[in-house]
NUKEVEX-786925 format. One line per field, with one value per residue (C-alpha): residue in one letter; x, y, z. Coordinates in steps of 0.2 Angstrom, whole numbers, plus 5000, padded with zeros to 4 digits. Example, Ala and Ser with C-alpha at 12.3 -4.5 7.8 and 13.67 -1.06 7.14 Angstrom:
BEGIN
aa <- A | S
east <- 5062 | 5068
north <- 4978 | 4995
up <- 5039 | 5036
***
This chain:
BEGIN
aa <- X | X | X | X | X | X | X | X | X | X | X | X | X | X | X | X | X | X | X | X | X | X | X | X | X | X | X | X | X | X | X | X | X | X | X | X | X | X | X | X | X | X | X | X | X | X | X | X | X | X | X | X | X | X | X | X | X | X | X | X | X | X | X | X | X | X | X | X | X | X | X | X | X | X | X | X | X | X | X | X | X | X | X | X | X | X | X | X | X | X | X | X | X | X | X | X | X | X | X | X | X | X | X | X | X | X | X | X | X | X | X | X | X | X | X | X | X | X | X | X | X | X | X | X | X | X | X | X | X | X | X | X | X | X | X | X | X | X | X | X | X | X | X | X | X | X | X | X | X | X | X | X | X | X | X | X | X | X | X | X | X | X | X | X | X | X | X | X | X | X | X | X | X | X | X | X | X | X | X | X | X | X | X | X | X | X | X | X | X | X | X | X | X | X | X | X | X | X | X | X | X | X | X | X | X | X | X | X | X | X | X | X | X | X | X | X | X | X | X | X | X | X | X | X | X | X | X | X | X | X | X | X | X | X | X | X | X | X | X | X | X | X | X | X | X | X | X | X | X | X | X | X | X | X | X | X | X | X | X | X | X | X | X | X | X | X | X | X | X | X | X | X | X | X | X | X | X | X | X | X | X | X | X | X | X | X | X | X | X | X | X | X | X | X | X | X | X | X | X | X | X | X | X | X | X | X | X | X | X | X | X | X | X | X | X | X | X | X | X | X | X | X | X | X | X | X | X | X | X | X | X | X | X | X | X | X | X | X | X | X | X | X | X | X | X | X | X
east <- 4916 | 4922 | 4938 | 4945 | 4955 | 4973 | 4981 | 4983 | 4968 | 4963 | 4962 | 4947 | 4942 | 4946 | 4928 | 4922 | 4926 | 4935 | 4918 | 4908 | 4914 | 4920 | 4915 | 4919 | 4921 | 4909 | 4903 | 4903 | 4887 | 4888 | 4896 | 4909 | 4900 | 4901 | 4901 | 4909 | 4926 | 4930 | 4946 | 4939 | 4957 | 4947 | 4960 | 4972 | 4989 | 5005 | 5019 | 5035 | 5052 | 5063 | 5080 | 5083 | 5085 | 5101 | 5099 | 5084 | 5091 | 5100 | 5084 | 5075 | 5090 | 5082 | 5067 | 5078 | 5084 | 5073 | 5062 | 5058 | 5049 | 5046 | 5036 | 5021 | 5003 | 4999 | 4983 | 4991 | 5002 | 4996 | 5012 | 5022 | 5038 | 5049 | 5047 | 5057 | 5057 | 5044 | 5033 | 5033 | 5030 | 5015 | 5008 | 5010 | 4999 | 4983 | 4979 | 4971 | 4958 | 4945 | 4950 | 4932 | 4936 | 4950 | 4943 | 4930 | 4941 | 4960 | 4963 | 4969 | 4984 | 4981 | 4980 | 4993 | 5005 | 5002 | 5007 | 5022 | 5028 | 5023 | 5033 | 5047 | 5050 | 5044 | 5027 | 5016 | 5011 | 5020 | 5031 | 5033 | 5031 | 5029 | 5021 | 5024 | 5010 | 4996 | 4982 | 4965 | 4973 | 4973 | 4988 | 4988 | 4971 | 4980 | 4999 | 4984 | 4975 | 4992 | 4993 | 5007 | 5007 | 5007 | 5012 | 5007 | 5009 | 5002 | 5004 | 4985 | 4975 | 4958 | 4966 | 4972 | 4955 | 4947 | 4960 | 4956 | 4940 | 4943 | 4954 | 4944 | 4942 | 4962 | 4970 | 4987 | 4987 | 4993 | 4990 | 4997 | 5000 | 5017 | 5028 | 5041 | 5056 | 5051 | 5045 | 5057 | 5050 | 5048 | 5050 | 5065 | 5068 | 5056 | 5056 | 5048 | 5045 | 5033 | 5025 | 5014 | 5011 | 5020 | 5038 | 5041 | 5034 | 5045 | 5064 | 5076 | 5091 | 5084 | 5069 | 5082 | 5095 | 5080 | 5068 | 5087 | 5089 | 5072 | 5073 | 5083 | 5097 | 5091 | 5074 | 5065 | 5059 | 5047 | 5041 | 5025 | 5019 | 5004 | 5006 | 4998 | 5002 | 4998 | 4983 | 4965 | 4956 | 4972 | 4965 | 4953 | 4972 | 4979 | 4965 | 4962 | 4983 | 4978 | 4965 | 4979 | 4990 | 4975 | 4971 | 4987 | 5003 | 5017 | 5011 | 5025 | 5018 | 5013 | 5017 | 5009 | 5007 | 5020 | 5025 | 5041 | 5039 | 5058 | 5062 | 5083 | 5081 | 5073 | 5086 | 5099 | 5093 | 5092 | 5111 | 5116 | 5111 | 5125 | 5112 | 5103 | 5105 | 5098 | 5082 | 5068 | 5052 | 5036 | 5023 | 5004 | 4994 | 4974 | 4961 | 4949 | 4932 | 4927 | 4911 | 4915 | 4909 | 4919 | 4935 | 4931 | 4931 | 4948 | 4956 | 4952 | 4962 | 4977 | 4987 | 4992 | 4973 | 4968 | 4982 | 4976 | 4965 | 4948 | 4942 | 4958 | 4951 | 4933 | 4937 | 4949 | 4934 | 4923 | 4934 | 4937 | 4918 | 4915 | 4928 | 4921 | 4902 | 4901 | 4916 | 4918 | 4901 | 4901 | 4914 | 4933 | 4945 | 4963 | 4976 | 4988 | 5003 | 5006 | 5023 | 5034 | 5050 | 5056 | 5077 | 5083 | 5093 | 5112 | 5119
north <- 4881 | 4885 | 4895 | 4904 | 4893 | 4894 | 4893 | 4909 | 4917 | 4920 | 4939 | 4943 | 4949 | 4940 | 4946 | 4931 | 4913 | 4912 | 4901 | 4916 | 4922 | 4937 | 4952 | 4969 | 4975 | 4973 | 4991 | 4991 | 4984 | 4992 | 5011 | 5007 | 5019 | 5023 | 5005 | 4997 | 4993 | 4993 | 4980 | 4969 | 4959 | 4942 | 4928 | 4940 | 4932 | 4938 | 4930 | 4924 | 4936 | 4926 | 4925 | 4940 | 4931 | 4939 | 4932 | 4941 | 4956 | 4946 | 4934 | 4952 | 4960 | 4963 | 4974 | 4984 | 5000 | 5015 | 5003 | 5003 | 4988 | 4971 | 4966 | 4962 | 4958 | 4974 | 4979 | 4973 | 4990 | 5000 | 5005 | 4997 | 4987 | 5002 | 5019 | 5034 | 5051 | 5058 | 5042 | 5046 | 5063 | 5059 | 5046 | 5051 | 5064 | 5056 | 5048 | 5064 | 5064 | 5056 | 5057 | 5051 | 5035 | 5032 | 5036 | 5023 | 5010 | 5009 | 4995 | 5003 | 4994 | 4978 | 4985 | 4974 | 4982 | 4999 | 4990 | 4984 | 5001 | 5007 | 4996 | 4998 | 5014 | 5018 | 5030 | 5037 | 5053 | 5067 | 5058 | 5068 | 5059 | 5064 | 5055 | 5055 | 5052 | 5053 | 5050 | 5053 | 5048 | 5029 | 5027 | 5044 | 5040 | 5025 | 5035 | 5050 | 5037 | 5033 | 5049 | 5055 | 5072 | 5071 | 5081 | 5073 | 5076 | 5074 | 5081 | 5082 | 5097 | 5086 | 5071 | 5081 | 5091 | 5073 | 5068 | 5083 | 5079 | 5062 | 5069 | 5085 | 5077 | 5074 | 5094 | 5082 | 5081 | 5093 | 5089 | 5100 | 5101 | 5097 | 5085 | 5079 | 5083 | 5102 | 5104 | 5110 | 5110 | 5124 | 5119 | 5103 | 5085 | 5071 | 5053 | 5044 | 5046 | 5036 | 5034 | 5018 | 5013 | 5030 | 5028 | 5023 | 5036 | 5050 | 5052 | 5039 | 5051 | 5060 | 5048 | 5040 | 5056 | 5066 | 5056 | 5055 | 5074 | 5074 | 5061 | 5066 | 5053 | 5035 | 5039 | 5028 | 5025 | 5015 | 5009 | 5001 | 4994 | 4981 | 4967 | 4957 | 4940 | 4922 | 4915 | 4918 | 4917 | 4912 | 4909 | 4925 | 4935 | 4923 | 4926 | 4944 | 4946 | 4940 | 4955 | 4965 | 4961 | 4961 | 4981 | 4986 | 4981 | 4990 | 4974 | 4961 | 4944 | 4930 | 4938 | 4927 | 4930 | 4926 | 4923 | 4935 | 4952 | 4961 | 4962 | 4962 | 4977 | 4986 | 4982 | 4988 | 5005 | 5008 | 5000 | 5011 | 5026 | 5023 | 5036 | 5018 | 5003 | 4984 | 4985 | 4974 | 4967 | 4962 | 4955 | 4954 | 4942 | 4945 | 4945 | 4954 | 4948 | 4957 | 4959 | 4967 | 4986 | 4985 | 4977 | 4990 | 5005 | 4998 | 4997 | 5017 | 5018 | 5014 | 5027 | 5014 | 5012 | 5031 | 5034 | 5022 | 5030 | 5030 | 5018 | 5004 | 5006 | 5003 | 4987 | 4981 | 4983 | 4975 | 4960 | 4960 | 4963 | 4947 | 4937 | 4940 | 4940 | 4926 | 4914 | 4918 | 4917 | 4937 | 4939 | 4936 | 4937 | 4945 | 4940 | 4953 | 4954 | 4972 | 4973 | 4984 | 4988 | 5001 | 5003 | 5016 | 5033 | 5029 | 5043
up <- 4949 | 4932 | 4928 | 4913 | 4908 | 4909 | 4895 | 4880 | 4875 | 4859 | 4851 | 4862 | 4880 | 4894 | 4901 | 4889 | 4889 | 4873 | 4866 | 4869 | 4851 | 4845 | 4859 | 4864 | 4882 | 4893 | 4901 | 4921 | 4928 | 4942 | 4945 | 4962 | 4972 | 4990 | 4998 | 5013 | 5011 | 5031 | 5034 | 5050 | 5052 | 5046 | 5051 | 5060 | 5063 | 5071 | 5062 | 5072 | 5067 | 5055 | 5049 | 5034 | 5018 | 5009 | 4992 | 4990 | 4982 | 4969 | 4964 | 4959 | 4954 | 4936 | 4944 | 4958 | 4947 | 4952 | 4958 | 4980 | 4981 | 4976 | 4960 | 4961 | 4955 | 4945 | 4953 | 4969 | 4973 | 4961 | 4952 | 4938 | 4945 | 4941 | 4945 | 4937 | 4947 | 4935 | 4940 | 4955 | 4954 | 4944 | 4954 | 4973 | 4968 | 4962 | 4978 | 4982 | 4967 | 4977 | 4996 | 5002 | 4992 | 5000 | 5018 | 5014 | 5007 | 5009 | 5023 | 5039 | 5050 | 5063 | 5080 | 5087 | 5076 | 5085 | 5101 | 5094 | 5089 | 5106 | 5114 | 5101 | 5098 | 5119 | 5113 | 5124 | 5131 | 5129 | 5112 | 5101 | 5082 | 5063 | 5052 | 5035 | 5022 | 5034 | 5019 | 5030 | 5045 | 5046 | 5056 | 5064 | 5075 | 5082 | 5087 | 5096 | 5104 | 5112 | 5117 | 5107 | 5102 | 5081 | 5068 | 5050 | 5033 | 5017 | 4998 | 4996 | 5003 | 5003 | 5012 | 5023 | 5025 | 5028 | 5042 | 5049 | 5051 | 5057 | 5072 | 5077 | 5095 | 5099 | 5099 | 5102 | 5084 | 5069 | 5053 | 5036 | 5020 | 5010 | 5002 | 5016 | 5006 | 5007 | 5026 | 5040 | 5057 | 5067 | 5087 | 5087 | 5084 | 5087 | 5098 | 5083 | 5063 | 5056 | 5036 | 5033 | 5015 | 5010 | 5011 | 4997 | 4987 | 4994 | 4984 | 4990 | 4987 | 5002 | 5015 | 5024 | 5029 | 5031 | 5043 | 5053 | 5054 | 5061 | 5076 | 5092 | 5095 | 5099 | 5093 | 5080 | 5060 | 5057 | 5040 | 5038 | 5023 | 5017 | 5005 | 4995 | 4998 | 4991 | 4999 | 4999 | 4982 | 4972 | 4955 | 4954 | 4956 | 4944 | 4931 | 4936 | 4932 | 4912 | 4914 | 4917 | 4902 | 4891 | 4897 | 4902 | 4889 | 4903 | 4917 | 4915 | 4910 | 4922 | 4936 | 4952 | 4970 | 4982 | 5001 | 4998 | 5005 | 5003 | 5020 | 5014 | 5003 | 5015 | 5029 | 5017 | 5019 | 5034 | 5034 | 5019 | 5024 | 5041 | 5053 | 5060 | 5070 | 5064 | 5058 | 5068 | 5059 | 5062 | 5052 | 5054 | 5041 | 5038 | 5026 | 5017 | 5006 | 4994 | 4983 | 4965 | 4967 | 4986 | 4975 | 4959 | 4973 | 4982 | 4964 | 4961 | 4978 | 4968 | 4959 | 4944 | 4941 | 4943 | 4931 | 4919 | 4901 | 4906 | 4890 | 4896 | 4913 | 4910 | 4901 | 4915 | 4927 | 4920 | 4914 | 4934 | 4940 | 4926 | 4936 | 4953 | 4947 | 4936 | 4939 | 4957 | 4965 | 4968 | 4982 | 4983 | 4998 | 4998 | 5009 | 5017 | 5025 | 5035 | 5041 | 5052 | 5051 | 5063 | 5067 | 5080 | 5076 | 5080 | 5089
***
């Protein structure tokens, strides 16, 4: 199978090899339209715990100011590697432009991991727990099907709308309307806060002390969040990273795919904010194939991407749907680390 090659490219698209000639972007073959983007856990593993690595924050140092995670592949988070407060104003919001979108096609969380949590944080019937950034509801189904009576959250009245919908059938459940820094509850504390894939988009002057004044003593945070790891197809992340650059000057350059997934930093919070006890982990390792409308319409899930100008979008795309079509036999698969970090209130 032939690659884009690896070394510079000329003043051209990447969506040609450079012997193509002199071209302009190629238009989307295909309009991402409503497909199958369903996470099936291909390959799932449950990794052992491991030691905390306390160098880490000084290895990344260079990337930590204002920013709450890790860099990483550009299209991989969807976010540049820093984030002022009027980014993340900006972006937390547009994940609600097309909430059926991301019903369809933002991975959901491995099943063990809600096992783990119950058995962590002790859920069950009659828990009470709040989750923050619900999105449509692809944590929340899991914490009802324990029984848990829920309260979620999310900025976005059509997400919300939708995860309405997809809980009709579990009155256990309430599900409203706000930014988590703004909303006071109405009837006490609860045994368990949970946000998956959200925490970091809410103000780090105020997640930590809040989600504290909202647990009884001893109850639990837990933090989830999904990664995208080194593994599955390699080069087409490699090659689809030059895309990046080419379509998008604020992504860093050569940026790569690695193992690392910041566990240290997190801990730290949780250690800075003096309202918790350790932090415990677990991680949960899976894949994901993709064919190049079902990758195009995980991308628009993104807020980086949805925030991107419309004419520097279309050309990413298709320099990506190039990749996957033509130098990768139509389908590529994306290896994901989802991982749970959950500490206890201290009392």
């Amino acid at each position: 199978m032939s690659r884009v090659p690896a070394d510079p490219l000329p003043d051209m698209e990447l969506c040609h090899r450079p012997s193509d000639g002199p071209v302009t972007a190629l238009p989307l073959r295909q309009n991402p339209g409503a497909v199958n983007c369903t996470a099936v856990f291909d390959g799932l593993r449950i990794l052992p715990q491991r030691a905390p690595d306390h160098d880490w924050a000084s290895r990344v140092r260079p990337f930590l100011p204002g920013a709450p995670e890790h860099p990483s592949l550009r299209d991989l988070k969807g976010q540049p590697a820093t984030m002022t407060d009027t980014n993340r104003e900006m972006l937390r919001t547009t994940f609600g432009q097309d909430a059926e979108l991301y019903d369809q096609c933002r991975p959901s969380y491995p099943p063990p991991l809600f096992t783990d949590l119950a058995t962590l944080a002790g859920l069950g019937p009659h828990a009470r727990v709040l989750e923050i950034g619900c999105g449509t509801g692809q944590a929340t189904l899991p914490l009802a099907q324990l029984g848990c009576t829920v309260v979620a959250m999310d900025l976005s009245p059509d997400m919300v709308a939708i995860a309405r919908r997809n809980l009709a059938q579990f009155p256990n459940v309430t599900v409203v309307v706000s930014a988590f820094e703004d909303w006071q509850p109405s009837d006490g504390t609860f045994d368990a806060v949970l946000s998956a894939t959200a925490f970091h988009w809410l103000d780090p002057e105020v997640r930590m002390i809040k989600a504290a004044d909202m647990l009884r003593p001893g109850g639990s945070l837990g933090i989830v969040s999904t990664h995208h790891i080194a593994g599955g197809t390699n080069a087409f992340f490699a090659d689809a990273q030059r895309c990046y650059e080419r379509f998008d000057p604020t992504t860093p350059p050569g940026m790569r795919l690695t193992t690392d997934d910041e566990t240290p930093e997190e801990a730290a919070e949780f250690d800075r904010s003096a309202r918790f006890g350790p932090a415990e982990f677990r991680r949960y390792e899976w894949q994901q194939t993709y064919t190049a409308p079902e990758y195009l319409n995980l991308l628009m899930t993104y807020s980086g991407n949805r925030a991107m100008a419309p004419q520097a979008r279309a050309g990413l795309f298709a320099c990506i749907t190039h990749l996957i079509d033509d130098i990768y036999g139509g389908a590529i698969t994306k290896q994901y680390r989802t991982r749970l970090a959950i500490a206890h209130k201290t009392p």
